[in-house]
Wavefront OBJ file of the C-alpha trace (Angstrom):
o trace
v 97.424 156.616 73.857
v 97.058 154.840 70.680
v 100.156 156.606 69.060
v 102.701 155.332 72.243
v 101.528 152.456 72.106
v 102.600 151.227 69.057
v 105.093 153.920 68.829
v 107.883 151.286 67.002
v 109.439 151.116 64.117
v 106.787 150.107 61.376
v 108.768 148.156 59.803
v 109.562 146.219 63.003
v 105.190 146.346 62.970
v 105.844 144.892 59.386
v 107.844 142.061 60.372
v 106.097 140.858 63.302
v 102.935 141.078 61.310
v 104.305 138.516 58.773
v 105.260 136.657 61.282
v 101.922 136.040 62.524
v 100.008 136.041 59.573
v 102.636 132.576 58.808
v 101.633 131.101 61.237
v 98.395 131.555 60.668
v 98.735 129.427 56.852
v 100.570 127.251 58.724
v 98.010 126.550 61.699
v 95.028 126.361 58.396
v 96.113 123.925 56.391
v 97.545 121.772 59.485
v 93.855 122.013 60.825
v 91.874 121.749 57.621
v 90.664 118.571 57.849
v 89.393 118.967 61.967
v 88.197 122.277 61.606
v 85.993 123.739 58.879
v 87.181 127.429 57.273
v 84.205 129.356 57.773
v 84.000 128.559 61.424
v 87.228 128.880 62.184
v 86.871 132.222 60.092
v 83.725 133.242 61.974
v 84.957 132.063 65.869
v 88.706 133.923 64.893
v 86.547 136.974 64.750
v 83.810 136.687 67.002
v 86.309 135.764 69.835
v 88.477 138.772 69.141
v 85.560 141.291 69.280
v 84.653 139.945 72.879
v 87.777 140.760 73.460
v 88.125 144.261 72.027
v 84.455 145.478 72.051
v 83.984 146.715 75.790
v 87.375 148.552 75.323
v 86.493 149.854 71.643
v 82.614 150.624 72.152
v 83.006 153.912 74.011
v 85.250 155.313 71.144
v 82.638 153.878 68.801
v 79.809 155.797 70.207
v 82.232 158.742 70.126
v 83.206 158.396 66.741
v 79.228 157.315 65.340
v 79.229 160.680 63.198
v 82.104 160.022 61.285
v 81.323 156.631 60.802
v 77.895 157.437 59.986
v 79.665 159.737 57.200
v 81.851 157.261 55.740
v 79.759 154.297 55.722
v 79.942 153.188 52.660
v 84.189 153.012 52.208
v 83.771 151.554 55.971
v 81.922 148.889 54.957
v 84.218 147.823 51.706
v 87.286 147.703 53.810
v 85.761 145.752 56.681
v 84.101 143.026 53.671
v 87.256 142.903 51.731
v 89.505 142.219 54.903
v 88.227 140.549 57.756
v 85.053 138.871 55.986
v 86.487 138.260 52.861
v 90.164 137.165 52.950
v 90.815 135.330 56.269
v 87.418 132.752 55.363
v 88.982 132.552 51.172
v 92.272 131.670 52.691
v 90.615 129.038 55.018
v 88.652 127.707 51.953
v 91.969 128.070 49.967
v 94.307 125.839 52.390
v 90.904 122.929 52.407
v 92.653 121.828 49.187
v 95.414 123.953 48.115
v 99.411 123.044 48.711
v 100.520 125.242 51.432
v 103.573 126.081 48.653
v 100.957 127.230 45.660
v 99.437 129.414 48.790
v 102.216 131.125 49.645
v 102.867 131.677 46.302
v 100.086 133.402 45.294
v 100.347 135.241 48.370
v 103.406 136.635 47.727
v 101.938 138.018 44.562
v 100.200 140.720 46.383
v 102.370 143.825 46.168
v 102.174 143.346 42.699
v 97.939 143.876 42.427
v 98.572 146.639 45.362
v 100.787 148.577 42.714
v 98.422 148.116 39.738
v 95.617 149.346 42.203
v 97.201 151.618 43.439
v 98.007 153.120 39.667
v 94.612 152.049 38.745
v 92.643 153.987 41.695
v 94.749 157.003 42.570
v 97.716 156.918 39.994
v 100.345 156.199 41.736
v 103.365 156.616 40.475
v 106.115 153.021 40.913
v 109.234 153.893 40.540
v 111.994 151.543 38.797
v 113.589 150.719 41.569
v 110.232 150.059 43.486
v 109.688 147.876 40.991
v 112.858 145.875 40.891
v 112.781 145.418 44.646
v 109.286 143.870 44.101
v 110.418 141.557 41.034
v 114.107 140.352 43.136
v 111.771 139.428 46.075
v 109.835 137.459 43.785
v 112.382 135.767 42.697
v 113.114 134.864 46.007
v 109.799 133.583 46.709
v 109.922 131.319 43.507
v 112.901 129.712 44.417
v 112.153 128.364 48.157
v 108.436 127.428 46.769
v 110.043 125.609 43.590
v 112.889 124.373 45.789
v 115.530 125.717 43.536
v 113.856 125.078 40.323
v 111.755 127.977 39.041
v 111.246 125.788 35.785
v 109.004 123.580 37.667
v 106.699 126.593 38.333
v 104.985 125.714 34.647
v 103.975 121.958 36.470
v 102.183 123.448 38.950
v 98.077 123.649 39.381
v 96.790 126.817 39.841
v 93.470 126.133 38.778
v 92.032 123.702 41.116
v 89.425 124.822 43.479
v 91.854 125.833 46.450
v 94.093 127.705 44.257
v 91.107 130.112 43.061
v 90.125 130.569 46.845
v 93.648 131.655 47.604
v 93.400 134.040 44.420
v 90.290 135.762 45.155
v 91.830 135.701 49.163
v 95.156 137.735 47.653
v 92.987 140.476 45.358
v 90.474 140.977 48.258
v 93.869 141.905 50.669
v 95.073 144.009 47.764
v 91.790 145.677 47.051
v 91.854 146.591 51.006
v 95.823 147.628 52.018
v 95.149 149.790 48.249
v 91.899 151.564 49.635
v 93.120 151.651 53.212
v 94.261 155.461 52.495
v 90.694 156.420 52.181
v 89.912 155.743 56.013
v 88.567 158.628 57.293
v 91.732 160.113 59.679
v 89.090 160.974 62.434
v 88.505 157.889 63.104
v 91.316 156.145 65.166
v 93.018 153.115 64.637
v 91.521 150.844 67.479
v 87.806 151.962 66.570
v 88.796 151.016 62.804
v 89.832 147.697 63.566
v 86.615 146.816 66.132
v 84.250 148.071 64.114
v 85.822 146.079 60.805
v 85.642 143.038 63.273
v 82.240 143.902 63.831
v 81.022 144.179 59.919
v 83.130 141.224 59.506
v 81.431 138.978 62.172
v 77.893 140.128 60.609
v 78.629 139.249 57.093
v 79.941 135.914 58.252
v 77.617 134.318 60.116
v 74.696 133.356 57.810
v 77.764 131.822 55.573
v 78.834 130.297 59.246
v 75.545 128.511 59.832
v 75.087 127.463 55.880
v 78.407 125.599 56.785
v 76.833 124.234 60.431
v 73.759 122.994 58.457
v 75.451 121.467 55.659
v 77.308 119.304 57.983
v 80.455 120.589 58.887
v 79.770 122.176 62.763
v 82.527 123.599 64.350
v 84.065 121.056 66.813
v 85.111 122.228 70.071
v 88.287 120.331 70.861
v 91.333 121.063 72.077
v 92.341 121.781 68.430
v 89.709 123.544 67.461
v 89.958 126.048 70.742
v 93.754 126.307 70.278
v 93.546 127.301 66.694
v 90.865 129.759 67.544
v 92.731 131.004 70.218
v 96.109 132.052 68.259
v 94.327 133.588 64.635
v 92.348 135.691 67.446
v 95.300 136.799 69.466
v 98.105 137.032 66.877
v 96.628 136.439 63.495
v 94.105 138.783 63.965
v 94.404 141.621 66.774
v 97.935 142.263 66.795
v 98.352 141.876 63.603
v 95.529 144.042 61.550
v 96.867 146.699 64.453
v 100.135 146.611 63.617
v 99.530 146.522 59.539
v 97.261 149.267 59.807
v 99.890 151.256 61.756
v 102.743 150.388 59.175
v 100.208 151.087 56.117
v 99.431 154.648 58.043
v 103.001 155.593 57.753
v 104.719 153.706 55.064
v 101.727 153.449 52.337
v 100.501 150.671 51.184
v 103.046 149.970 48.286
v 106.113 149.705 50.584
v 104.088 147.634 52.952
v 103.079 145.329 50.677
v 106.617 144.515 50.060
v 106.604 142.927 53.674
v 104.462 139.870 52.048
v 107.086 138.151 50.729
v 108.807 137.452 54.034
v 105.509 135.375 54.747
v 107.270 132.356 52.668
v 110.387 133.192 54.602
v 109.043 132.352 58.660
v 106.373 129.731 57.225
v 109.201 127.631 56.052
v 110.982 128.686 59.256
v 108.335 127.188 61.200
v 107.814 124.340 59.349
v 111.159 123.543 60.156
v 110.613 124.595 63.875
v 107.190 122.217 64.036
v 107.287 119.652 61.055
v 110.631 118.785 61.363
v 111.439 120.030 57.749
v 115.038 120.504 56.972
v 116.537 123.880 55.355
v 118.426 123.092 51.968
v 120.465 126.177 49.918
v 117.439 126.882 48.221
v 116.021 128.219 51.050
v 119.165 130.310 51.754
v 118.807 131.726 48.506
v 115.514 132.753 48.549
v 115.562 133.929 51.849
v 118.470 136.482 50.789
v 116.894 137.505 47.384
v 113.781 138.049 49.639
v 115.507 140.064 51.606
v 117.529 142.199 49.025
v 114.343 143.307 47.616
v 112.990 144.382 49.965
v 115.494 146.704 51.307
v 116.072 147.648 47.587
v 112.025 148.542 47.492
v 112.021 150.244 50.977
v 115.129 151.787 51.552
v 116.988 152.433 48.904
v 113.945 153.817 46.864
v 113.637 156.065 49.241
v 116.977 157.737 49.756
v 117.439 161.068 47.207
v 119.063 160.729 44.199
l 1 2 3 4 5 6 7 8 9 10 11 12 13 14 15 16 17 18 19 20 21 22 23 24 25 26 27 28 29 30 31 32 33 34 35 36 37 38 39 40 41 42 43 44 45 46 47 48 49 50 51 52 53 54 55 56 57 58 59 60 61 62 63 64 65 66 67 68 69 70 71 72 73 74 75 76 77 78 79 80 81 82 83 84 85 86 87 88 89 90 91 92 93 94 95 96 97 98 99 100 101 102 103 104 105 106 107 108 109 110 111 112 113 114 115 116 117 118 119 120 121 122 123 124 125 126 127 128 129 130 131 132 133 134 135 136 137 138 139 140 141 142 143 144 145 146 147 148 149 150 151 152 153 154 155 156 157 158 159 160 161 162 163 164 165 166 167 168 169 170 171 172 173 174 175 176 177 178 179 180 181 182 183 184 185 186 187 188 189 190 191 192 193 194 195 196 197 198 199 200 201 202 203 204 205 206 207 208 209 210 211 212 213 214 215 216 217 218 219 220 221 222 223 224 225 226 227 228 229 230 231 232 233 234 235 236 237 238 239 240 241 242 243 244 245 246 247 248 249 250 251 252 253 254 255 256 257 258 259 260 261 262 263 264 265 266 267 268 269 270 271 272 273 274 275 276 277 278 279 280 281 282 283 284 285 286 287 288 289 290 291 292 293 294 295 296 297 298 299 300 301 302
């Protein structure tokens, strides 16, 4: 059921997922300042496994041996990805430029290829690896507006920026060490029960936050926020990334990142009234261009 489901392209799973996680940098740094990271972190995830748990607990109680087996790489993966990353990008955005953040962000595939080399030696070819340095290029242009010299001006060691750092290896550490899911356990039951570590870790974090006077406020904003990082940001998406990582790997995958810069600046422009200049026509085709270099091309027979 699982398998037609999200029987699509996965590189159509790739996109979309991009998609949504922009939004989701978007939504946290617009919101930084009404709602506080950890709760949104902890209420993104505690919302979405309401929603999931009476469909997923059956297939957890069904799939308790293997999970009982695995524990251990169960428990890293569901740390370093839902606990982990979504709260240090939350903490991140409190402070950081939404342009240093997507930045950074974009310099995942990179730490997913040394990992990957690292854990399991991987082998990246050369044109692997020039798809992944032209889509960087791409991503320095839009974020330096045309001027990649201005890169060297830029903070990256304030507070926010070390957030977003730690939030980028945690994602790398996880798409790397995705491969070591156990394959009896399904997809769906993966994600709840990653949801459900996730939720656990959180909350004593949550109510540190609560207690040191920043309780979540439950406004409009507040709900509305929660409401999309649960439905988009976070179900769809860690479904449809673990899908594409399933099939693809999680080198090619990672290649996907860089189209984050490309739809945040699209809905910038969509919600913030921002206007598109030719440096953002650059990028976006250099972003492009690697990408199909890295996942196409690389993969066709010489």
């Amino acid at each position: 059921m699982q398998r037609s489901f999200l029987n699509v392209s996965p590189y159509l799973l790739l996109v979309m997922t991009t998609l949504f996680w922009s939004g989701n940098f978007v939504l946290g740094r617009a919101v930084h300042l009404d709602v506080p990271p950890v709760g949104l972190s902890f209420w993104r995830w505690l919302t979405a496994l309401v929603v999931i748990l009476p469909f997923a607990l059956p297939r957890l109680k069904q799939s308790w041996p293997v999970i009982r087996q695995h524990w251990l790489i169960l428990l890293v993966l569901s740390v370093f990805s839902v606990a982990c990353f979504n709260t240090m990008v939350y903490m991140g955005l409190q402070t950081a430029p939404a342009s240093n953040s997507i930045l950074l962000q974009s310099a995942c595939p990179v730490i997913i290829l040394m990992l990957s080399w690292l854990f399991f030696r991987e082998k990246v070819s050369l044109l692997q690896g020039a798809g992944m340095l032209l889509s960087l290029a791409g991503v320095v242009v839009v974020v330096t507006q045309g001027s990649p010299a201005s890169i060297v001006d830029m903070d990256f060691l304030n507070g926010g920026t070390a957030w977003i750092l730690a939030a980028v290896f945690c994602w790398a550490v996880y798409s790397t060490l995705l491969r070591l899911k156990p394959t009896e356990l399904g997809g769906f039951a993966f994600f709840a029960l990653t949801v459900l570590v996730g939720v656990i870790v959180l909350f004593p974090f949550y109510l540190y936050e609560t207690l040191n006077g920043r309780p979540m406020p439950f406004t409009v904003t507040s709900v509305a926020s929660v409401l999309y990082v649960t439905i988009f940001a976070s179900i769809l998406a860690y479904l449809f990334w673990n899908r594409a990582v399933a099939e693809l790997g999680a080198n090619r995958s990672g290649q996907f990142i860089h189209l984050i810069p490309v739809f945040g600046i699209t809905l910038a422009v969509l919600f913030l009234g921002e206007t598109l200049q030719l440096f953002h026509f650059t990028g976006f085709a250099l972003i492009f261009g690697g990408i199909w270099l890295a996942t196409v091309i690389a993969r066709k027979p010489a």
